[in-house]
SETIDREN-66069 format. One line per 10 residues: number of its first residue (from 1); their letters; for each residue x, y, z of C-alpha. Coordinates in Angstrom, 3 decimals, always signed. Each point is the difference from the previous one (the first is absolute). Example, Ala and Ser with C-alpha at 12.3 -4.5 7.8 and 13.67 -1.06 7.14 Angstrom:
1 = as = +12.300,-4.500,+7.800; +1.370,+3.440,-0.660
This chain:
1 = xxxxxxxxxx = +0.000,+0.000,+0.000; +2.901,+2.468,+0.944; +1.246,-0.479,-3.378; -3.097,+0.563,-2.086; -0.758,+2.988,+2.056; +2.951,+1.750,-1.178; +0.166,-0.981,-3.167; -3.058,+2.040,-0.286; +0.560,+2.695,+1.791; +2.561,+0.096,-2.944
11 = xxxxxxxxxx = -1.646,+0.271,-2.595; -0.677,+3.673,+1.496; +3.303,+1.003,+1.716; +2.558,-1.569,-1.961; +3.179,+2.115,+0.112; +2.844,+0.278,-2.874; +2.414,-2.995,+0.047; -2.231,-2.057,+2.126; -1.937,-2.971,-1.776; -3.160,-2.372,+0.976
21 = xxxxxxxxxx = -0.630,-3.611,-0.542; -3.032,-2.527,-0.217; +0.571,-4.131,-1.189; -0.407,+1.989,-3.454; +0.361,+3.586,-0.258; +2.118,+2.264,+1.063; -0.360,+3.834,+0.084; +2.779,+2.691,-0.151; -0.210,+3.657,-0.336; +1.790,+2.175,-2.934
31 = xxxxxxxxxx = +0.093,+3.507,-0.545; -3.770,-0.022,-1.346; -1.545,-2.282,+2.176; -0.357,-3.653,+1.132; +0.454,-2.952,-2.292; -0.974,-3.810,+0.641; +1.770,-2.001,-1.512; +0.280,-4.231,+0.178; +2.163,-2.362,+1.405; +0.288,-2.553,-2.864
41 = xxxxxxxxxx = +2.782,-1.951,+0.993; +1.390,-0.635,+3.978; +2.622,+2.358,-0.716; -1.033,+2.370,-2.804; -2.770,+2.719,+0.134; -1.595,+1.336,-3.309; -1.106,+3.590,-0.969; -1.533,+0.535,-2.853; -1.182,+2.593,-1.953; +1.181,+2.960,+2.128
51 = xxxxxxxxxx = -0.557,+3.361,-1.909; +3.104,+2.023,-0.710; -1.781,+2.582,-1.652; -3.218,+1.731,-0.584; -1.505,-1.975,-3.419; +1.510,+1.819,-3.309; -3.599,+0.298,-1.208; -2.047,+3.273,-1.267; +2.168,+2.928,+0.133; +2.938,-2.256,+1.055
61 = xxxxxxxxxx = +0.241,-1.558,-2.926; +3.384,+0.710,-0.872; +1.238,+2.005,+2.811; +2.487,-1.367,+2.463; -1.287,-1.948,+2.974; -0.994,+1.595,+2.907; +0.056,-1.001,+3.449; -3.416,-2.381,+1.054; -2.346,+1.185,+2.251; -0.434,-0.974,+3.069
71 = xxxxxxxxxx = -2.709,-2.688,+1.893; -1.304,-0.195,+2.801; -1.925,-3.842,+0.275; +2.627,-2.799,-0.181; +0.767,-0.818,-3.346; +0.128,-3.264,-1.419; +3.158,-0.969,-1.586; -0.562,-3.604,-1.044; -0.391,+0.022,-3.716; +1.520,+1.250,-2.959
81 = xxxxxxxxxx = -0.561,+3.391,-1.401; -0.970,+0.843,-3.557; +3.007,-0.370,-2.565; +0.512,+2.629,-1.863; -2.108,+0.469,-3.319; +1.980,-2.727,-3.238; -0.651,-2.272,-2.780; +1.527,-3.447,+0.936; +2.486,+0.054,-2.889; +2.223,-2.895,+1.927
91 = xxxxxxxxxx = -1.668,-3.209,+0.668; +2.080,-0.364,+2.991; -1.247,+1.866,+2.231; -2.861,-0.933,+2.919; -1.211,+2.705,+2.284; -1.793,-0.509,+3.301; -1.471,+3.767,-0.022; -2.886,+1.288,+0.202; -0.507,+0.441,-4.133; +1.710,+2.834,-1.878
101 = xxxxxxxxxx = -1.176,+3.531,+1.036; +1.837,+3.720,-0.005; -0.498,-0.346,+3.790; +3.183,-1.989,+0.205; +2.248,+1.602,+1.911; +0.530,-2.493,+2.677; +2.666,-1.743,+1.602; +0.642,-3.235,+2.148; +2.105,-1.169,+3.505; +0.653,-3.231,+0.777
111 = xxxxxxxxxx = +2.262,+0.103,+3.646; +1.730,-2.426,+2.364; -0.095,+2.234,+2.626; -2.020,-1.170,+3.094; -0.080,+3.115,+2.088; +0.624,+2.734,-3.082; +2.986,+1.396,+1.455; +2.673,-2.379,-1.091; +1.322,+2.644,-2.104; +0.566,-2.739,-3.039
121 = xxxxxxxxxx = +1.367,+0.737,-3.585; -2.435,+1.087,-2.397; -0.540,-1.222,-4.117; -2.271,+1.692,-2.413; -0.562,-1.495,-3.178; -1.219,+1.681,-2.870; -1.072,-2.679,-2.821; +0.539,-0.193,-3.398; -2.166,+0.055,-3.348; +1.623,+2.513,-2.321
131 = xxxxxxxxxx = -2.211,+3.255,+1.542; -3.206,-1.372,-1.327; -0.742,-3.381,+2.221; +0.806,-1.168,+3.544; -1.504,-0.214,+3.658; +1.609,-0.025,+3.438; -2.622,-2.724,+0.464; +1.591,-2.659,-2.650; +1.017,-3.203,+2.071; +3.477,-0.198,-1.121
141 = xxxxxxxxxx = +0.886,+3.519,+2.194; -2.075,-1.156,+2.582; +1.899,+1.225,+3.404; +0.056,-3.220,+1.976; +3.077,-2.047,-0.496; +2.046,+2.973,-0.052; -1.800,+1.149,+3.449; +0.801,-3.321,+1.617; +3.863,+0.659,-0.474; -0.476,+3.209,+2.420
151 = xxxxxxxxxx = -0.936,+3.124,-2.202; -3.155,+2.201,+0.253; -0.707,-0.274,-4.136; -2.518,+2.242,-2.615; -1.922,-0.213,-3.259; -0.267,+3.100,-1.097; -2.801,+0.956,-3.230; +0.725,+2.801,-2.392; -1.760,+1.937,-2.650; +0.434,-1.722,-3.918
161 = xxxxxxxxxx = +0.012,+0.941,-3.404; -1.850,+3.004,-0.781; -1.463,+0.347,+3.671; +3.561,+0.003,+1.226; +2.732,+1.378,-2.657; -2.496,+2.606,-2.138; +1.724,+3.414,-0.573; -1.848,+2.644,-1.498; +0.986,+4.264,-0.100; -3.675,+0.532,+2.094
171 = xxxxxxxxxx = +1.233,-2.165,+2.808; +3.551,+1.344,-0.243; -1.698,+3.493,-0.190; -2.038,-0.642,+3.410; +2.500,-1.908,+1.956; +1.806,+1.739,+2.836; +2.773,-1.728,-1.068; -0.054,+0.939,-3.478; +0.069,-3.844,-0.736; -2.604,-2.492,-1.583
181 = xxxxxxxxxx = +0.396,-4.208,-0.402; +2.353,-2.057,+2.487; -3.272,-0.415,+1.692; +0.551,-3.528,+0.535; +3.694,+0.781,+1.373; -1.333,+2.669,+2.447; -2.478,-2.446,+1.323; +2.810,-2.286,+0.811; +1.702,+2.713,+1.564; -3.569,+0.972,+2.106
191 = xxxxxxxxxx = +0.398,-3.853,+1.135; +3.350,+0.801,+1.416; -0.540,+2.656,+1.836; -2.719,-1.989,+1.516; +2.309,-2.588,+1.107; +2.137,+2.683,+1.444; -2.999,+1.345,+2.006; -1.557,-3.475,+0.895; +1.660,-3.052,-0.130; +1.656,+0.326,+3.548
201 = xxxxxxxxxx = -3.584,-0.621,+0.662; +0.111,-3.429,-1.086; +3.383,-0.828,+1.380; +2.548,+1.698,-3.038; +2.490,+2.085,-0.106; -0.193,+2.971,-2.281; +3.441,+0.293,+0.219; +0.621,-3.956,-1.778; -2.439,+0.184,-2.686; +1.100,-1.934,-3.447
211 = xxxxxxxxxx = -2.034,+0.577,-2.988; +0.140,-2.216,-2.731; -1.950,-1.227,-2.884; +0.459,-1.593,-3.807; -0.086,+0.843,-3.254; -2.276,+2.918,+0.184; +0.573,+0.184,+4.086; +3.676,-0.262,-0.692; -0.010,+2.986,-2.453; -1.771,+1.776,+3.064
221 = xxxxxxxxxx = +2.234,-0.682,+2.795; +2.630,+1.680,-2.558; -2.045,+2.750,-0.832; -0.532,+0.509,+3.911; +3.404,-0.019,+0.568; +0.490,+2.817,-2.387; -2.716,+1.796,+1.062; +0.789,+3.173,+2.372; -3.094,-0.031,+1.161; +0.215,-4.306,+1.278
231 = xxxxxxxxxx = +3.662,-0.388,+0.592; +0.077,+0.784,+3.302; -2.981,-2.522,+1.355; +1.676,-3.544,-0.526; +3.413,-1.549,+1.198; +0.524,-2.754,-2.184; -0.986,-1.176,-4.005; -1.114,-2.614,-1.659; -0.124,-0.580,-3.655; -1.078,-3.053,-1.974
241 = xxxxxxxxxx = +0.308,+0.493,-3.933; -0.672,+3.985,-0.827; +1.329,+3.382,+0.128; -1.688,+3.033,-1.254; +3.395,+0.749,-2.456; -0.142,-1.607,-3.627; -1.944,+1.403,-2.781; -2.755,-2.020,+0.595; -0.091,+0.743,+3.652; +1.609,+3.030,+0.774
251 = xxxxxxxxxx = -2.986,+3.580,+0.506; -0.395,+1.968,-2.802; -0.330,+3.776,+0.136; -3.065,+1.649,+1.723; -0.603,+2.216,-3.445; -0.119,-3.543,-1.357; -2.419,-1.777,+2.151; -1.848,+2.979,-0.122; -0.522,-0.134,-3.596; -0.796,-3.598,+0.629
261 = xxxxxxxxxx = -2.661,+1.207,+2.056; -1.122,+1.950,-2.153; -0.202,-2.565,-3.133; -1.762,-2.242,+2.228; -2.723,+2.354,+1.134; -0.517,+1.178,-3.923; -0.396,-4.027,-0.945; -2.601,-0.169,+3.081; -1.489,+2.960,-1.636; -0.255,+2.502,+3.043
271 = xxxxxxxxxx = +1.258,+3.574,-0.031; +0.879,+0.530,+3.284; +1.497,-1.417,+3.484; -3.812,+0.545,+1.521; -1.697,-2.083,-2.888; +3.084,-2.808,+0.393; -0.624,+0.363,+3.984; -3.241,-0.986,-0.728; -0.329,-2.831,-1.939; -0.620,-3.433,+1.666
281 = xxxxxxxxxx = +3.115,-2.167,+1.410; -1.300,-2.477,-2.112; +0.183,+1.895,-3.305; +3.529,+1.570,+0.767; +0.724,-3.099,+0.149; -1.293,-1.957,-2.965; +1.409,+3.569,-1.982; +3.396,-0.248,+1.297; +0.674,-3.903,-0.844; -0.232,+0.082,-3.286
291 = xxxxxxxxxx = +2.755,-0.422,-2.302; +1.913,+3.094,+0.192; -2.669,+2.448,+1.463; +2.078,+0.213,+3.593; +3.784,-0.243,+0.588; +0.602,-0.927,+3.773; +3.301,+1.784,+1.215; +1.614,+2.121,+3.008; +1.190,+3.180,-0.706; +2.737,+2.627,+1.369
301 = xxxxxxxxxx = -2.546,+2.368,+1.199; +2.235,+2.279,+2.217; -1.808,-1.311,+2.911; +0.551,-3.926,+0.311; +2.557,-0.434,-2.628; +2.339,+3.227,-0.517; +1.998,-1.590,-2.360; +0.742,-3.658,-1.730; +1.062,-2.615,+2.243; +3.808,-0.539,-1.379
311 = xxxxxxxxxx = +0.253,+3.937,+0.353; -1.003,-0.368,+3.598; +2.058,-3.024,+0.908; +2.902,+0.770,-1.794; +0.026,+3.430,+2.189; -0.180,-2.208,+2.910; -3.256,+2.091,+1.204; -2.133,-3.674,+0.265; -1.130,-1.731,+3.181; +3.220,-1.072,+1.685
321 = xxxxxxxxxx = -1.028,-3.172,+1.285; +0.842,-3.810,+0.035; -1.302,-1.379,-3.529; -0.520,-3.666,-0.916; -1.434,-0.450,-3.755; +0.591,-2.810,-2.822; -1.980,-1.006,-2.905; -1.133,-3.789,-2.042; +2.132,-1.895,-1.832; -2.368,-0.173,-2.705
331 = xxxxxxxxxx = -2.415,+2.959,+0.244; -1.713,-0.565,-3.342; +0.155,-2.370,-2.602; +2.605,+0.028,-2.761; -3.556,+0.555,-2.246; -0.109,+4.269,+1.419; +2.704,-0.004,-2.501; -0.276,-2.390,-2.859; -3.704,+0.355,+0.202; -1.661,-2.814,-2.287
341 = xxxxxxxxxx = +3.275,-0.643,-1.850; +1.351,-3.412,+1.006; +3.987,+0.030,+1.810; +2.185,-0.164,-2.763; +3.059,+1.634,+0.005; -0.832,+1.344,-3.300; -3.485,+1.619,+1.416; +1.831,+1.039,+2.998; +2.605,+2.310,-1.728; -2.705,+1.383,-2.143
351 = xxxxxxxxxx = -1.529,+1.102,+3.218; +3.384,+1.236,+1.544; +0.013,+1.881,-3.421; -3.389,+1.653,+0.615; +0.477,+0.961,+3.630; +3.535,+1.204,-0.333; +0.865,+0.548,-3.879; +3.287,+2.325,+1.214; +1.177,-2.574,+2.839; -1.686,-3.636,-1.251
361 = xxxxxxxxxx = +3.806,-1.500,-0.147; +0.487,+1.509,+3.205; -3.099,-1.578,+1.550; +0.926,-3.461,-1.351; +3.074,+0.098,+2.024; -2.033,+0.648,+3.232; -3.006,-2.107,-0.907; +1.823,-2.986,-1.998; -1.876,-2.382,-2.113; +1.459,-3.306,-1.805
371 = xxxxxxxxxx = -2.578,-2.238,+0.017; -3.997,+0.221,+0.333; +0.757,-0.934,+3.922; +2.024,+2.992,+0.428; -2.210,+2.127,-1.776; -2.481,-0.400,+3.029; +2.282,+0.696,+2.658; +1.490,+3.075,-1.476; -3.580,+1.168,-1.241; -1.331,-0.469,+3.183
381 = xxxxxxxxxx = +2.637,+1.835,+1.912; +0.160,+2.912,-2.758; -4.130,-0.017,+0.666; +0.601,-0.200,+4.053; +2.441,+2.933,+0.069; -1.817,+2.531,-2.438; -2.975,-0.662,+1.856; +0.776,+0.141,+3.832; +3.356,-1.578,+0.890; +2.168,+2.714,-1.659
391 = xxxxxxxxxx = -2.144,+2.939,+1.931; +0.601,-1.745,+3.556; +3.436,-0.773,-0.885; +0.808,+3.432,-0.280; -2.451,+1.405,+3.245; +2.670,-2.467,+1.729; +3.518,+1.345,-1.411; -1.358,+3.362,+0.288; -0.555,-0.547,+4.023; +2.998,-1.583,-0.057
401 = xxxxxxxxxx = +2.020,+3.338,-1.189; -1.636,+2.410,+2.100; -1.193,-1.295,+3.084; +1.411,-1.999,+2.983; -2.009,-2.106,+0.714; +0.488,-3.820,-0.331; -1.490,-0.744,-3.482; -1.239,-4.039,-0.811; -0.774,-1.291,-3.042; -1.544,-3.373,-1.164
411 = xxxxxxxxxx = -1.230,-1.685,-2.788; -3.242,-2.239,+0.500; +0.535,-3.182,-2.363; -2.447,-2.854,+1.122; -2.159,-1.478,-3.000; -3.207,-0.610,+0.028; -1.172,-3.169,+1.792; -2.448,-2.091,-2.312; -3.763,+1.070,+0.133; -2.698,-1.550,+1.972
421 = xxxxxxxxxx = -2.071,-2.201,-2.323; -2.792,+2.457,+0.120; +1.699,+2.637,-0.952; +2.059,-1.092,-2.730; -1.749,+1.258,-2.617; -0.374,+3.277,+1.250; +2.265,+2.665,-1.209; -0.325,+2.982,+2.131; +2.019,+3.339,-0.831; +2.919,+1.036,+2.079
431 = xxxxxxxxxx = +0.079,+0.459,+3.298; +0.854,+3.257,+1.956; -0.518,+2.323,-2.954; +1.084,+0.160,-3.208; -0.276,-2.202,-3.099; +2.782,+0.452,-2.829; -0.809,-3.295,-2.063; -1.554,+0.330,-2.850; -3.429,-0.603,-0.487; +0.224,-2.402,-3.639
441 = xxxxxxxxxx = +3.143,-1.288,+1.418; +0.404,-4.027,-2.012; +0.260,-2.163,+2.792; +3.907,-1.246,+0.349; +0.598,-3.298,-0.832; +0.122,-2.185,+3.450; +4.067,-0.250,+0.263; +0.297,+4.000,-0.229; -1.542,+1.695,+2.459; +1.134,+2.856,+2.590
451 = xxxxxxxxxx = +1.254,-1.676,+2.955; +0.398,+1.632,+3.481; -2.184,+2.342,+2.127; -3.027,+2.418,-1.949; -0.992,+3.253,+1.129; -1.088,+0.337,+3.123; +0.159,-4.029,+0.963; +1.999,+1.167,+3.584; -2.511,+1.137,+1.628; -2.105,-2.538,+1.969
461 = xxxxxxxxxx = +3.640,-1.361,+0.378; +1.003,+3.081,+1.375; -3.147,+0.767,+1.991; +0.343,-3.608,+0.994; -3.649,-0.830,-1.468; +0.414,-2.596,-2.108; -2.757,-1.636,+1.504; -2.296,+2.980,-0.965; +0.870,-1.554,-3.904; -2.161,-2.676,-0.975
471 = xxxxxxxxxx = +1.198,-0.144,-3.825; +2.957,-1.535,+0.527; +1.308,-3.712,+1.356; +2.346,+1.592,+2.674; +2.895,-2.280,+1.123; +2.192,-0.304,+3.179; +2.797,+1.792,-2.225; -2.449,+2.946,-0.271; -1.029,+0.314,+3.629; +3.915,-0.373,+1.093
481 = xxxxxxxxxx = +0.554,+3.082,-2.761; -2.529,+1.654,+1.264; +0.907,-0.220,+3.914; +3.513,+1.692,-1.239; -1.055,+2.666,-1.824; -2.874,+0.890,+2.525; +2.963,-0.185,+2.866; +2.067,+2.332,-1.943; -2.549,+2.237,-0.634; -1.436,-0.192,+3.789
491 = xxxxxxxxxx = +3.960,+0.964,+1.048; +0.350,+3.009,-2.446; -3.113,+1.123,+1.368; +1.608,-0.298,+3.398; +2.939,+1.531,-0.225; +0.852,+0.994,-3.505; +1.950,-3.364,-0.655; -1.494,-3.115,-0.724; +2.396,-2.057,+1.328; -0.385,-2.445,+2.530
501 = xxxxxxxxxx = +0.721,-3.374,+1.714; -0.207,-3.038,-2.000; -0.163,+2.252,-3.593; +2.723,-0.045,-2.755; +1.849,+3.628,+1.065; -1.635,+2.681,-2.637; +3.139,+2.520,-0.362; -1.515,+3.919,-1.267; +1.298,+1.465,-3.152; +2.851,+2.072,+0.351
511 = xxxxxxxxxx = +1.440,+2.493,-3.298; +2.392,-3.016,-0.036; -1.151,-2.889,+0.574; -3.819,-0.988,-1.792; -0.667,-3.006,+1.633; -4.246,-1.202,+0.318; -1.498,-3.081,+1.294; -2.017,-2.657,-2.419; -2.840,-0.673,+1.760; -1.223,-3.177,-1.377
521 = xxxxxxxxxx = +0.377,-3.651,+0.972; +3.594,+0.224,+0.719; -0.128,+3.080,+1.897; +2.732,-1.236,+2.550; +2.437,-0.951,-2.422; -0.253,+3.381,-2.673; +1.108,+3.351,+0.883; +0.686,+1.176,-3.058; +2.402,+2.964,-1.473; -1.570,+1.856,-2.768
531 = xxxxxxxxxx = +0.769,-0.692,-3.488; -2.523,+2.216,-2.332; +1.628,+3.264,+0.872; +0.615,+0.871,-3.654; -3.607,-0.900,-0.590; -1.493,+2.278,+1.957; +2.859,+2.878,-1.126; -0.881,-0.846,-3.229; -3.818,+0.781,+0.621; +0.888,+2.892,+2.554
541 = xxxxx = +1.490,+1.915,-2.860; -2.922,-0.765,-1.825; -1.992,+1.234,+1.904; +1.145,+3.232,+1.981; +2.231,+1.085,-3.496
């Protein structure tokens, strides 16, 4: 009886810092009010859904977040909240949210902490799906497995597409900031300062908090990094496969994604931000997916982003903090660059030809090809690098030069395990973001086909949620991979170094020595020094020339 009585009385007094329990729920208070959340497991306790801002709806469409209002009844916090408004352009992806909505700006806490004062370290994860899919809901993030190792970890949701990344010279025009687009980045941000605010509440530390994410997430936590405005809210980095720095992934100008915006209001056929404010989530959204009618892209607005990311790393004016990023051996298939020509040699120098007519023999020499076999391993590391390996490979040498912080680098290289019978037939797009096969590619004949780890195939190692995965046949080998790499992670999150007892020693970068671990099934025995250097000079003076 004593105990029920105060638990009650509460529900009515409960001070900051101070949390209350039932068999099942559990209540503790934030800055805006009280939250129940549930005690899933015996040693994890759930919150989710938790507002981090007031809903970008109405006459927030397209402004940056603002801080949520405040309640006064307790507030549930056991489900999902909306994910923010998408197509489903990767088959991939499962979401346990509420359904797709602009009121999305939610975020979720899953914490070891029994008394909410353990003062643990912190991860939030931003997810992947190239700025136009994703949910902090999706099973493979889920919170848990990490949680159990000791740290207070977040799914954080963001604005996408053309509700998140939209510029347009009305909305830089009314702006405080003189800025418009980076929504989706500044609601990231919002989250952060959030965590700074709250999560000693639920037994963090604001001053251990990690963020990471892939693909999409990973361009993020680089983009944060850069960002004057985020820099200074996190202690540590995590990166898997992305960097906001190539062509394809680096923020265009603001006059440019403001003439984006305005090209895509003129194909919706409105004539002015109030008429675009007011059409239906729904039909900005159907408008904006067609082929070519939206392009989804940060931009250096002066307020987020003041100038490219290599300008802003090479001048050493980043986030100077521990960083631990690595891409897949075999992002995409060898196909993203022969498309539905078959691997010869002769079809791949033709291609070499088309992509690089001034440097083709020069390419050859970096991406060799004798033999039909070798034309899919250099095809599918020439696809790999253009598309995401080459930008993280530089966010990495950059940190390298102009920070001091311990910098470690990996390279994720487990294949695929065989499919469960039911899903065999299935052939769902990438995961994590961003699909660069193409679409009439000829199937490959059975002997030559990409070998190693796809885009975004880490994760539920990572996350250590295999188990969340019910497509594939996982084996002993995978759950022993994926105890590692979760262990390493857990560590870096800890301290800023993922070593630890019982793992292979991971040694950081240094300007002279460019060593990375293989994480794949021979983890312990392959710490490997890096041999593609000229590779990714080659494409570095590509690129940035």
């Amino acid at each position: 009886m004593k105990f029920v009585y105060l638990f009650l009385i509460s529900a009515f007094i409960l001070p900051m810092n101070t949390f209350a329990q039932t068999a099942e729920k559990v209540q503790v208070r934030i800055s805006n009010g009280i939250l129940e959340g549930t005690k899933e497991d015996k040693s994890i306790i759930t919150f989710k859904g938790i507002p981090f801002a007031k809903a970008p709806v109405g006459n927030l469409r397209w402004k940056a977040p603002e801080p949520v209002n405040n309640w006064t009844e307790i507030r549930k916090a056991d489900k999902f909240g909306g994910n923010a408004m998408q197509k489903k352009p990767f088959g991939d992806m499962g979401f346990r949210s509420s359904g797709g909505s602009e009121d999305c700006l939610y975020l979720n806490v899953w914490t070891p902490s029994k008394t909410f004062k353990d003062k643990l370290p912190v991860l939030v994860y931003f997810y992947g799906g190239g700025y136009v899919a994703g949910d902090g809901s999706e099973p493979r993030y889920d919170g848990e497995a990490m949680a159990k190792k000791g740290i207070v970890v977040l799914t954080v949701n963001y604005r996408l597409g053309v509700f998140g990344f939209i510029a347009h010279p009305e909305l830089t025009k009314e702006s405080l900031n003189k800025s418009s687009g980076n929504y989706g980045l500044l609601d990231q941000r919002m989250a952060l300062l959030w965590v700074q605010e709250n999560i000693k509440n639920f037994g963090g530390d604001p001053k251990k908090v990690t963020i990471a994410g892939e693909s999409a997430g990973s361009i993020s936590v680089s983009a944060q990094m850069a960002s004057p405005l985020s820099k200074k809210l996190f202690a540590g980095a995590i990166g898997e496969s992305g960097a906001m720095i190539n062509p394809t992934l680096a923020p265009i100008t603001l006059d440019a994604a403001e003439k984006n915006g305005l090209a895509f209001a003129e194909k919706t056929g409105v004539k002015s931000l109030a008429e675009l404010r007011a059409l239906p989530a729904e039909k900005l959204l159907e408008e904006s997916s067609k082929q070519g009618a939206f392009k989804t892209a940060a931009n250096i607005d002066g307020y987020f982003l003041n100038k490219n990311l290599v300008e802003i790393f090479a001048a050493g004016e980043q986030a100077q903090v521990p960083l631990l990023a690595g891409w897949n051996s075999a992002e995409v298939s060898f196909q993203a660059v022969m498309g539905r020509d078959t691997p010869s040699v002769e079809n791949y120098t033709k291609k070499l030809k088309q992509l690089y007519p001034q440097q083709a023999d020069e390419v050859l020499k970096l991406y060799p090809a004798t033999n039909p076999e070798e034309v899919v391993v250099s095809a599918t590391a020439l696809a790999s690098d253009r598309f995401i390996a080459y930008s993280t490979w530089k966010w990495l040498d950059m940190q390298v030069s102009t920070s001091k912080k311990p910098v470690y680098r990996y390279l994720f290289s487990k294949s695929k395990p065989p499919m469960m019978a039911k899903f065999a037939q299935a052939t769902p797009g990438l995961a994590g973001g961003i699909s660069m096969n193409a679409a009439n590619a000829k199937p490959a004949p059975k002997q030559l086909i990409s070998e190693g780890a796809p885009h975004a195939f880490e994760i539920e190692y990572a996350m250590g949620n295999l188990s969340t995965n019910p497509v594939y046949a996982w084996t002993a080998e995978d759950h022993k991979i994926s105890d590692t790499m979760l262990e390493y992670f857990a560590n870096f999150i800890k301290t800023g170094n993922p070593n630890g007892d019982g793992l292979p020693k991971w040694s950081p970068v240094t300007r002279n020595s460019v060593h990375y671990i293989n994480i794949g099934l021979n983890t312990a025995e392959v710490i490997e020094k890096e041999t593609e250097r000229a590779r990714y000079l080659f494409l570095d003076k590509t690129y940035l020339k």
